[in-house]
RODO-2510 file (C-alpha; in nm, 4 decimals, decimal comma):
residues 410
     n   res          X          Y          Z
     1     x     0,0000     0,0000     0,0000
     2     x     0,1364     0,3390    -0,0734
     3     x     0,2816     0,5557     0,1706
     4     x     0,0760     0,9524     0,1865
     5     x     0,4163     1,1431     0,0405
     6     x     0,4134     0,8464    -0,2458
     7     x     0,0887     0,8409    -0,3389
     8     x     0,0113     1,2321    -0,3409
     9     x     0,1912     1,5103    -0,5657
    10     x     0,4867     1,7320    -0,3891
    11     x     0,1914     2,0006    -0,4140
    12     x    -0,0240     1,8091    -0,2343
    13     x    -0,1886     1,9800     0,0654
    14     x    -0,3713     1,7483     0,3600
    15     x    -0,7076     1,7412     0,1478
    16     x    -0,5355     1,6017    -0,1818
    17     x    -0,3418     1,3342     0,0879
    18     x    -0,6769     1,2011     0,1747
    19     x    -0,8132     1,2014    -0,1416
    20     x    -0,5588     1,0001    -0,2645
    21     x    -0,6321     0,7524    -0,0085
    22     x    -0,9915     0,7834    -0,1055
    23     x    -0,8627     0,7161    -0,4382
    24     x    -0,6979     0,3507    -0,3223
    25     x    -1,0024     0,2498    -0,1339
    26     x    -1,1526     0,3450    -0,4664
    27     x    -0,9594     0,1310    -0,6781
    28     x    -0,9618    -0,1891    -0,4045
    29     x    -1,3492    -0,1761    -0,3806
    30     x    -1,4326    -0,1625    -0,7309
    31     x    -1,1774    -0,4638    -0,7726
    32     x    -1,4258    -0,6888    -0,5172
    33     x    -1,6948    -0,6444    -0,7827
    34     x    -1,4832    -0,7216    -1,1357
    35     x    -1,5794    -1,0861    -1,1325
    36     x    -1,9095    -1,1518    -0,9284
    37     x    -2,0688    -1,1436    -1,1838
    38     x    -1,8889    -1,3839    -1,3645
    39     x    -1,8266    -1,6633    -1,0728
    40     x    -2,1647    -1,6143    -0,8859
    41     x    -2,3279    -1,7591    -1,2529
    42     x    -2,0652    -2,0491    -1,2591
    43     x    -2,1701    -2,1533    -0,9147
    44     x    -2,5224    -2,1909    -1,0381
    45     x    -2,4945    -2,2297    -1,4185
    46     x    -2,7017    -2,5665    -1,3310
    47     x    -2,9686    -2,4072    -1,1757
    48     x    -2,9355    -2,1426    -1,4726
    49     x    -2,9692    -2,3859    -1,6944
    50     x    -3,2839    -2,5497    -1,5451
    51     x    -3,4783    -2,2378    -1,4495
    52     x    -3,4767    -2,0416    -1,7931
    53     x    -3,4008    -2,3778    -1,9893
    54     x    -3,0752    -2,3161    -2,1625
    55     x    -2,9043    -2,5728    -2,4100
    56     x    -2,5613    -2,6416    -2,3917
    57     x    -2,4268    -2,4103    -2,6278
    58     x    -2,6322    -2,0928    -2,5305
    59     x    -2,4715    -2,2234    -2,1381
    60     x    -2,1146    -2,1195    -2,2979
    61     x    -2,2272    -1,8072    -2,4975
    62     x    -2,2830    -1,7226    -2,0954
    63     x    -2,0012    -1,7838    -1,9907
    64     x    -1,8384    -1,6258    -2,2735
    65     x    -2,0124    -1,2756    -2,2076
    66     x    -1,7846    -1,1941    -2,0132
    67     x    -1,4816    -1,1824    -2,2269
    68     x    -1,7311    -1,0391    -2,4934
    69     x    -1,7868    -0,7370    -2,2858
    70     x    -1,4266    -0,6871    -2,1759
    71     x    -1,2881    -0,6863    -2,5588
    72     x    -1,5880    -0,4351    -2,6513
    73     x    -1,5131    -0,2226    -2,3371
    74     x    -1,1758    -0,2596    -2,2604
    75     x    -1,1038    -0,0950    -2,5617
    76     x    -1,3026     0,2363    -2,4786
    77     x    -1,1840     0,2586    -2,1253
    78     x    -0,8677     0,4536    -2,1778
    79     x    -1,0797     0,7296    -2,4592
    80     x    -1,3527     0,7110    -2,1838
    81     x    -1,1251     0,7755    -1,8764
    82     x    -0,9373     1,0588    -2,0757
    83     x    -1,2523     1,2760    -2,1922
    84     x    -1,4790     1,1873    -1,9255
    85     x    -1,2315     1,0874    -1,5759
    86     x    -1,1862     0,7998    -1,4135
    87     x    -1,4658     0,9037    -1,1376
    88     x    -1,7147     0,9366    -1,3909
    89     x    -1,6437     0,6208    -1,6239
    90     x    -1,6202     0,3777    -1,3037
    91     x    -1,8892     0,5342    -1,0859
    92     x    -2,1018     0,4942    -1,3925
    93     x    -1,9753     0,1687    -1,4726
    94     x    -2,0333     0,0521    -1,1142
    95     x    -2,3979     0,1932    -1,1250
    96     x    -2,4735    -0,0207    -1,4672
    97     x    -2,3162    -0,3430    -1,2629
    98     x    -2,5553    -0,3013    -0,9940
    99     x    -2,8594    -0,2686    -1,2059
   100     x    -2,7410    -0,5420    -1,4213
   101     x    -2,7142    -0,7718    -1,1845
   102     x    -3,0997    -0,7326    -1,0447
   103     x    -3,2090    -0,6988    -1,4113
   104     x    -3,1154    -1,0408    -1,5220
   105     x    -3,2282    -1,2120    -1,2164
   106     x    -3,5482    -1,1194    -1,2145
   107     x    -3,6715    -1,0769    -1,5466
   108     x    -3,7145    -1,4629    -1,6034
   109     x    -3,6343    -1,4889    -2,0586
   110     x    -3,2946    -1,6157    -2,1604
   111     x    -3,2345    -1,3458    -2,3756
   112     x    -3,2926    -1,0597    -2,1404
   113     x    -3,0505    -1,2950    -1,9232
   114     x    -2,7939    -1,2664    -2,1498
   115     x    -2,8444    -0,9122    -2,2189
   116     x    -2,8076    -0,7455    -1,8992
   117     x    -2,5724    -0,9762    -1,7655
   118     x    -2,3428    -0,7816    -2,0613
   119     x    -2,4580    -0,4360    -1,8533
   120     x    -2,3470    -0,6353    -1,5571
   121     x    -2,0262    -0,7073    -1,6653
   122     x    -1,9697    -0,3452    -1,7363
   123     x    -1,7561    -0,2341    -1,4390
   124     x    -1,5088    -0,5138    -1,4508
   125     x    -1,4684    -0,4714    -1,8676
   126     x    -1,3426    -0,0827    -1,8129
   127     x    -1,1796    -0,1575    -1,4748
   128     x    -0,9713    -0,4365    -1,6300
   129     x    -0,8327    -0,1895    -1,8367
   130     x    -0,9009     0,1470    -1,6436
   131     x    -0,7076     0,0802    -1,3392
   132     x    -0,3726     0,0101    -1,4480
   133     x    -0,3643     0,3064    -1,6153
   134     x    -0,4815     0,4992    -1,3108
   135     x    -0,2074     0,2862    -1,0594
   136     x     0,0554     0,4048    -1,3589
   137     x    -0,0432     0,8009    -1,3292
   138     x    -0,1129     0,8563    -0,9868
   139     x     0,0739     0,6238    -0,8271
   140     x     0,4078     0,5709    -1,0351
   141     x     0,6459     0,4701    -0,7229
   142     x     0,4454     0,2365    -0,6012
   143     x     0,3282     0,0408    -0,8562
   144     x     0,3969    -0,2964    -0,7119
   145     x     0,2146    -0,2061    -0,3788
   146     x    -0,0800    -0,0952    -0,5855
   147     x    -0,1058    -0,3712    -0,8392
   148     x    -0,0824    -0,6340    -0,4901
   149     x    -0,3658    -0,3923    -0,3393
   150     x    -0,5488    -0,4233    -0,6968
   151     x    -0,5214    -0,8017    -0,7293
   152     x    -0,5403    -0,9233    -0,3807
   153     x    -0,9290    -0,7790    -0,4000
   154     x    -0,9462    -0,9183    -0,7342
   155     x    -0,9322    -1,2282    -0,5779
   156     x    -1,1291    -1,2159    -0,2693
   157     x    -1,4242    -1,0863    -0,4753
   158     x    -1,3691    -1,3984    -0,7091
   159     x    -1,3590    -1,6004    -0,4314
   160     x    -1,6349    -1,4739    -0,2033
   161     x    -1,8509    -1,4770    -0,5464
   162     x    -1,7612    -1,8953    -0,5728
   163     x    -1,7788    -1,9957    -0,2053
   164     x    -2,0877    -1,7705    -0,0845
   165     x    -2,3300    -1,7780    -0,4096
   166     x    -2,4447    -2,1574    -0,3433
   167     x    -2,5198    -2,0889     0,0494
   168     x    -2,6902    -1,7783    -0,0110
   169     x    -2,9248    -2,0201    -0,2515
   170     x    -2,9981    -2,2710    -0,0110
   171     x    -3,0465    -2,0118     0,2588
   172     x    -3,3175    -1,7915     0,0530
   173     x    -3,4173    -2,1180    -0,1554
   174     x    -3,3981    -1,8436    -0,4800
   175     x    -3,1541    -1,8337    -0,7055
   176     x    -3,2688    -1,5208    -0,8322
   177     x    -3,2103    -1,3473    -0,5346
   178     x    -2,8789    -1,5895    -0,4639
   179     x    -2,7656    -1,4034    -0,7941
   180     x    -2,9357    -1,0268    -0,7348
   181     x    -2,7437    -0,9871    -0,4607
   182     x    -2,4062    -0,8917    -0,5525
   183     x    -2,5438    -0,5731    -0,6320
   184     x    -2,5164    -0,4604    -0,2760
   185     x    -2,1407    -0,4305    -0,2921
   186     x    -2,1412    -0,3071    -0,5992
   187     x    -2,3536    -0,0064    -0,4914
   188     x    -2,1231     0,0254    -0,1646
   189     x    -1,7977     0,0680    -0,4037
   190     x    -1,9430     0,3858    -0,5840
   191     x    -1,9331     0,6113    -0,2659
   192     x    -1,5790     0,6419    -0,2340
   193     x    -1,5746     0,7258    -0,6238
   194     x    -1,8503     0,9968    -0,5607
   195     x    -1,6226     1,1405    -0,2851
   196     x    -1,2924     1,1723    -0,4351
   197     x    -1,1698     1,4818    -0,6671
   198     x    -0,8810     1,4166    -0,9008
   199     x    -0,5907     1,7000    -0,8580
   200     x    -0,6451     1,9153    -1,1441
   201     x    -0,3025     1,8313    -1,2670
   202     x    -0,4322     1,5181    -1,3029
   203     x    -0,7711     1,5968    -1,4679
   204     x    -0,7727     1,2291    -1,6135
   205     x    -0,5798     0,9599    -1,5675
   206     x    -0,3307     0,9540    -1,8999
   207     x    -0,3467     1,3266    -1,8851
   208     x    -0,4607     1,3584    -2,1909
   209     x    -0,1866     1,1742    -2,4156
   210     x    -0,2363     0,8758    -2,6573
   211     x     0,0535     0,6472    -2,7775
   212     x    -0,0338     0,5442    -3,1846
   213     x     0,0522     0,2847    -3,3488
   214     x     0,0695     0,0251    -3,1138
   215     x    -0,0322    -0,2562    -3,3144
   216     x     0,3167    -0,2441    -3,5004
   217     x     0,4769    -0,3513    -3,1703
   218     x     0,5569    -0,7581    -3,1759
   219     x     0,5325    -0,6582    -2,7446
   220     x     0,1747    -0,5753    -2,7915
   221     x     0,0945    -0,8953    -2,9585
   222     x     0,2612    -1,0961    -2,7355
   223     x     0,1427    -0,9163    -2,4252
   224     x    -0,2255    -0,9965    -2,6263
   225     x    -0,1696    -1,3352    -2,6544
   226     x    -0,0354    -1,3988    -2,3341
   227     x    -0,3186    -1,2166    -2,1762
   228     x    -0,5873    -1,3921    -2,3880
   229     x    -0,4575    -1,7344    -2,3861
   230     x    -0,4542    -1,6484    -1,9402
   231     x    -0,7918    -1,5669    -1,9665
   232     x    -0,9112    -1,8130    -2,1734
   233     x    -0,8101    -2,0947    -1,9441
   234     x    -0,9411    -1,8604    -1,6647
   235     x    -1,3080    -1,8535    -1,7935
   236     x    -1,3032    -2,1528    -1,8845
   237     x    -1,2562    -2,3022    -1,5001
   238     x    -1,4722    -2,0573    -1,3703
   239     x    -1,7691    -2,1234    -1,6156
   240     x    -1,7386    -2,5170    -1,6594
   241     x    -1,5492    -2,6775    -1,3749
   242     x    -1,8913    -2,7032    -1,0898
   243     x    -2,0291    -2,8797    -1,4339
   244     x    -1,7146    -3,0896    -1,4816
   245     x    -1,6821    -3,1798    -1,1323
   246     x    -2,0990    -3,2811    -1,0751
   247     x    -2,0347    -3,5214    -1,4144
   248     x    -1,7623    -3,6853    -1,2244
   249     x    -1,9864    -3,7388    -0,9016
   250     x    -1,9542    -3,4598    -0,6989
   251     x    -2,2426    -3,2700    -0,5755
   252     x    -2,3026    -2,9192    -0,6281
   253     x    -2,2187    -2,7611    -0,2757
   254     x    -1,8933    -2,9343    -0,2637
   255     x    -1,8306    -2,8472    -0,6537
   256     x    -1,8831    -2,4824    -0,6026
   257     x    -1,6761    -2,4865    -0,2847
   258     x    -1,3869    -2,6552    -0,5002
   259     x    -1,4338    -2,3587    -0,7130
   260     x    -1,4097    -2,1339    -0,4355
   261     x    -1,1070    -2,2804    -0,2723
   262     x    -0,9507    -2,2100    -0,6272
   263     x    -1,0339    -1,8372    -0,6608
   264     x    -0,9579    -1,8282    -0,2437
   265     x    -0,5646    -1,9795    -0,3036
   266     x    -0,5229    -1,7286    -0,5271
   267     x    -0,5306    -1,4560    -0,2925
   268     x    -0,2251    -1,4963    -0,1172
   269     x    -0,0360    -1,5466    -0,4763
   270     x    -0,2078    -1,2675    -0,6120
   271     x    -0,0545    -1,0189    -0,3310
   272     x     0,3378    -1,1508    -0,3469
   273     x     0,3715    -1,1960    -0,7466
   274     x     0,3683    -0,8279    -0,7631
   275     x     0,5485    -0,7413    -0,4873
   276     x     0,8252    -0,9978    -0,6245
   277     x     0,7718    -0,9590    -1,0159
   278     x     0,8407    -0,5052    -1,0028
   279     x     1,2179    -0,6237    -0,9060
   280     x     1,4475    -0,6128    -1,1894
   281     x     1,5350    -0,9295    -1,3415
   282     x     1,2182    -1,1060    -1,1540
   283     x     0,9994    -1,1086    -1,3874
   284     x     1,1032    -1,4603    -1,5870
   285     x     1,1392    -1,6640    -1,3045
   286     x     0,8173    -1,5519    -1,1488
   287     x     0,6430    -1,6351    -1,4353
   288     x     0,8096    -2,0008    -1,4771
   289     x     0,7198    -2,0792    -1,1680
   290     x     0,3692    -1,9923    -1,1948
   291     x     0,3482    -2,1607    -1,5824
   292     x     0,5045    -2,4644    -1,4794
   293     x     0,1776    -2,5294    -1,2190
   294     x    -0,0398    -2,5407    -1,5505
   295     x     0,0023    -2,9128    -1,6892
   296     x    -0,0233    -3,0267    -1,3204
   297     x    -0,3222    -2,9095    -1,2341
   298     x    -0,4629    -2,9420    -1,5271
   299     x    -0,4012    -3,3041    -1,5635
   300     x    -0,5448    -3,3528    -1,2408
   301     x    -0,8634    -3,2577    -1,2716
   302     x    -0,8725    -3,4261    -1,6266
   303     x    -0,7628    -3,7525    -1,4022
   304     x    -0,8515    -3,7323    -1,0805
   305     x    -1,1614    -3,5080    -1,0680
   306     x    -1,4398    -3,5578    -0,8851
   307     x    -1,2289    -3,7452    -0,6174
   308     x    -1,0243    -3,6663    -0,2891
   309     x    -0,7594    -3,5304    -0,4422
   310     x    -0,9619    -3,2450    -0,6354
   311     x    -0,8337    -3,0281    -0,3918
   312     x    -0,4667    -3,0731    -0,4571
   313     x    -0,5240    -3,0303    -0,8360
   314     x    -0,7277    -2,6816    -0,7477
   315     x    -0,4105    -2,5222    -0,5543
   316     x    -0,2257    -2,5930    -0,8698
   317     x    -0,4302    -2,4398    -1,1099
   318     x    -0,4829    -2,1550    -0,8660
   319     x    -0,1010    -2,0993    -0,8717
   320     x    -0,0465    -2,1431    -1,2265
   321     x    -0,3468    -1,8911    -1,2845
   322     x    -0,1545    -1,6222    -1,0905
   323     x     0,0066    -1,5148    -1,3868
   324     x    -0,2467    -1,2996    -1,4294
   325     x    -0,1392    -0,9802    -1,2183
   326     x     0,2404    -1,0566    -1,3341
   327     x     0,0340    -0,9659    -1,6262
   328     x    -0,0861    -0,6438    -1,4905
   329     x     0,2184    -0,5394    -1,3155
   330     x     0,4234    -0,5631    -1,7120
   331     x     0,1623    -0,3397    -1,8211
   332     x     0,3386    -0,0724    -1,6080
   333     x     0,6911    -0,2128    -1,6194
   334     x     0,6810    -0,2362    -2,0359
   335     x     0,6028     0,1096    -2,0587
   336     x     0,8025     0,3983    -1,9731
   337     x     0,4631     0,6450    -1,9455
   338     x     0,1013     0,6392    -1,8544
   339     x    -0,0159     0,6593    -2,2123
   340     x     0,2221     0,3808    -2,3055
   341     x     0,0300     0,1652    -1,9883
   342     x    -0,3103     0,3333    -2,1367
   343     x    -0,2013     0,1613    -2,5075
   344     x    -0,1108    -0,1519    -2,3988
   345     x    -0,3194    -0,2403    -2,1062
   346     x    -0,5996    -0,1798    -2,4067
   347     x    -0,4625    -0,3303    -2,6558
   348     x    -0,3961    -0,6227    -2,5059
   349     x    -0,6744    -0,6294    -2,2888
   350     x    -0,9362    -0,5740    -2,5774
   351     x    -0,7777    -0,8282    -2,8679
   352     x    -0,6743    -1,0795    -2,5631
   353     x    -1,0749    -1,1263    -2,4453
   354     x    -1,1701    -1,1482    -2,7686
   355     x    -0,9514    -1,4636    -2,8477
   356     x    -1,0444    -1,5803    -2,5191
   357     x    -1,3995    -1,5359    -2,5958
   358     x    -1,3205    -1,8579    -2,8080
   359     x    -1,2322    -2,0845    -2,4797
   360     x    -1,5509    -2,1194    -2,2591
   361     x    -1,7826    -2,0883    -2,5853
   362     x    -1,5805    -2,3841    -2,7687
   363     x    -1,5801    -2,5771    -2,4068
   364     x    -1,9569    -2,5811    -2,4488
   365     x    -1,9799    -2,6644    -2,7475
   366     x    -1,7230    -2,9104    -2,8001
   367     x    -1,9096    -3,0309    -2,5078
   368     x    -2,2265    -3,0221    -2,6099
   369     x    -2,1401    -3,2182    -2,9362
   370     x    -1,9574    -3,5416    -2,7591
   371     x    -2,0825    -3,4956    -2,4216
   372     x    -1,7242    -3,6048    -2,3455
   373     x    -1,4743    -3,4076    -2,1734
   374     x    -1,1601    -3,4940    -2,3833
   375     x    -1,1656    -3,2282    -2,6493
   376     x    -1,2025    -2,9385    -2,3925
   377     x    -0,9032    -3,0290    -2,2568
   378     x    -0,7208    -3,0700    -2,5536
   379     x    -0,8001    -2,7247    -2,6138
   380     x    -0,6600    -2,6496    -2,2640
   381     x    -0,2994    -2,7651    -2,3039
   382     x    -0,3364    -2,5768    -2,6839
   383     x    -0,3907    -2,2397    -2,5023
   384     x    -0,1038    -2,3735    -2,2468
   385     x     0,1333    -2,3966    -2,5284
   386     x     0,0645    -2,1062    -2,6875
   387     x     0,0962    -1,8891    -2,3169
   388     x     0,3804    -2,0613    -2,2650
   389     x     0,5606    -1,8818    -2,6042
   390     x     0,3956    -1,5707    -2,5556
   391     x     0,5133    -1,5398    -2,1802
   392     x     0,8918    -1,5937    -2,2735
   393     x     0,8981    -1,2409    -2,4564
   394     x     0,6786    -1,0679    -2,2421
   395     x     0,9087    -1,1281    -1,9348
   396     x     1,2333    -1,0147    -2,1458
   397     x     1,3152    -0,6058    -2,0579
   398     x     1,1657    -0,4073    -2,3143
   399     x     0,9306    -0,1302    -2,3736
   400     x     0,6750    -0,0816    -2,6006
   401     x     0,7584     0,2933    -2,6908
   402     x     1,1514     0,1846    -2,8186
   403     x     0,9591    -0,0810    -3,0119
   404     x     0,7316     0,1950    -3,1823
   405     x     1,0151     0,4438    -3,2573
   406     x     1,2317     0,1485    -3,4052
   407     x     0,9275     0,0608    -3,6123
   408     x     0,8850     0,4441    -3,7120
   409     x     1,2085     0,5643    -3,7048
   410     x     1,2274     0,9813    -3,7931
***
């Protein structure tokens, strides 16, 4: 967590000190909320499926909404948060999440399901993107401490989202309301939003500049692919394992806790990969240490799922998929400015959830065609492969503004 003098400008008098606390608590609260929506609909994509009578493949155009909404979002969220703020563009987007979220529940059609569950998804498509880019301007010493902040309540809201959406089902005996009720945190994370004022030499995060060109940068791709091929494998566990593991036997309270015990072992890896990964020369071994956890826990679960070791084979995917805010922290250590951040966080972000859009649809299908498991996880050690490559550049020093000026040399 940043220290006052860190986090505030040299100008800054004891009001813009606390408002750039307000600004963290900001930034951590919104975080809780990014993925709700996402895991509180795995935990219950049976009961989804049963009470508005979904097939198969419209189950994984679900649980590919979300990656839908975070290419077509993520790639407004730095032109948003330049003319508009980052108060107004979250706040907003944190409003649209909490009406989402009772929307869908309640209004009982599939399509109306699908549809506001995109309005849902709103906050964590432009805070994906939005936040790095506000950790890289306001908060440029203490990037690592930020991104830790950032990720650890990444986690915890994926987590709490897993482990509590099941119980709150069998307490109220509603799914609807099971569902309806992440809205209430949502709501709670727009106040400190509404209470902070950016320092008017910091009237939006990126202050104003944009980097061009940035798909002639081989960093960008590979940051995109790396990112998307993360993701992929990320959406996929969270949308299809509680069906994977209730195939193999289990039943569903103990499949959506096994689901929550992987988003909860995250936590702790999600708060020291940053901390580690902003030291120089960290940032390979970090990540093959992570990567290597992949084919493990993978494996497992195609093995041994369903059984008594499920839970091993959970901490190892839960490790592996802690690449993700190494991820975030080289959005901010492969660019030299805020608008470089802005241009690849978006970039990245955008094009990397739409090829991971391909993963939990293509599980369903691919499902839905063989009602076999063996092809989905073929397509899991595929997207392992292919991160694998990717994440070997990405962790090499380099920044993506040399790239563009060797690329467009004067």
């Amino acid at each position: 967590m940043p220290t006052a003098a860190e986090a505030a400008p040299p100008s800054s008098t004891r009001a813009s000190i606390l408002g750039a606390w307000m600004l963290v608590a900001g930034v951590v609260l919104a975080a809780f909320n990014f993925r709700t929506a996402v895991t509180s609909v795995g935990a219950l994509l049976s009961e989804l499926q049963t009470g508005l009578g979904m097939s198969e493949t419209v189950a994984g155009l679900l649980t590919t909404l979300p990656v839908v909404a975070f290419a077509a979002l993520g790639a407004l969220a730095p032109r948003l948060t330049r003319r508009f703020g980052a108060r107004s563009v979250i706040t907003l987007a944190l409003l649209g999440m909490s009406v989402g979220l009772v929307a869908r529940a309640y209004l009982g059609h599939t399509a109306l399901f699908l549809l506001f569950s995109l309005l849902a998804l709103s906050a964590g498509a432009i805070g994906n993107v939005a936040v790095p880019i506000i950790v890289k301007e306001y908060f440029p010493r203490s990037l690592g401490r930020m991104t830790t902040a950032y990720s650890a309540m990444l986690a915890i809201g994926t987590s709490v989202g897993a482990f509590a959406t099941v119980p709150l089902e069998h307490w109220t005996g509603d799914w609807r309301l099971a569902l309806a009720a992440w809205a209430v945190p949502a709501l709670l994370a727009i106040v400190p939003w509404l209470l902070w004022r950016p320092p008017a030499e910091h009237a939006a995060a990126g202050n104003g500049h944009h980097l061009r060109g940035v798909q002639r940068s081989r960093l960008a791709w590979m940051m995109l692919l790396a990112f998307g091929t993360q993701s992929a494998m990320a959406y996929i566990f969270m949308g299809w394992l509680t069906t994977f593991l209730r195939d193999q036997g289990m039943d569903g309270a103990t499949a959506a806790s096994m689901l929550g015990l992987f988003t909860l072992v995250q936590i702790p890896v999600f708060m020291l990969v940053p901390v580690v990964a902003v030291r120089p020369g960290r940032q390979r071994p970090v990540f093959f240490a992570l990567v290597l956890c992949y084919p493990i826990g993978v494996a497992g679960v195609q093995l041994f799922g369903g059984g008594a070791s499920t839970w091993v084979w959970m901490v190892f995917m839960a490790i592996a998929m802690s690449v993700f805010p190494l991820i975030l922290t080289l959005f901010g250590l492969r660019a030299r400015t805020s608008a470089g951040t802005a241009a690849l966080s978006s970039f990245a972000q955008s094009g990397g959830y739409l090829l991971a859009g391909i993963g939990p649809f293509a599980v369903g299908w691919l499902h839905g065609l063989t009602r076999e498991w063996t092809l989905p996880f073929a397509l899991l050690y595929v997207l392992m492969a292919v991160h694998l490559i990717a994440g070997l550049y990405i962790t090499k020093d380099r920044y993506i503004e040399d790239e563009l000026a060797q690329t467009n040399p004067r």
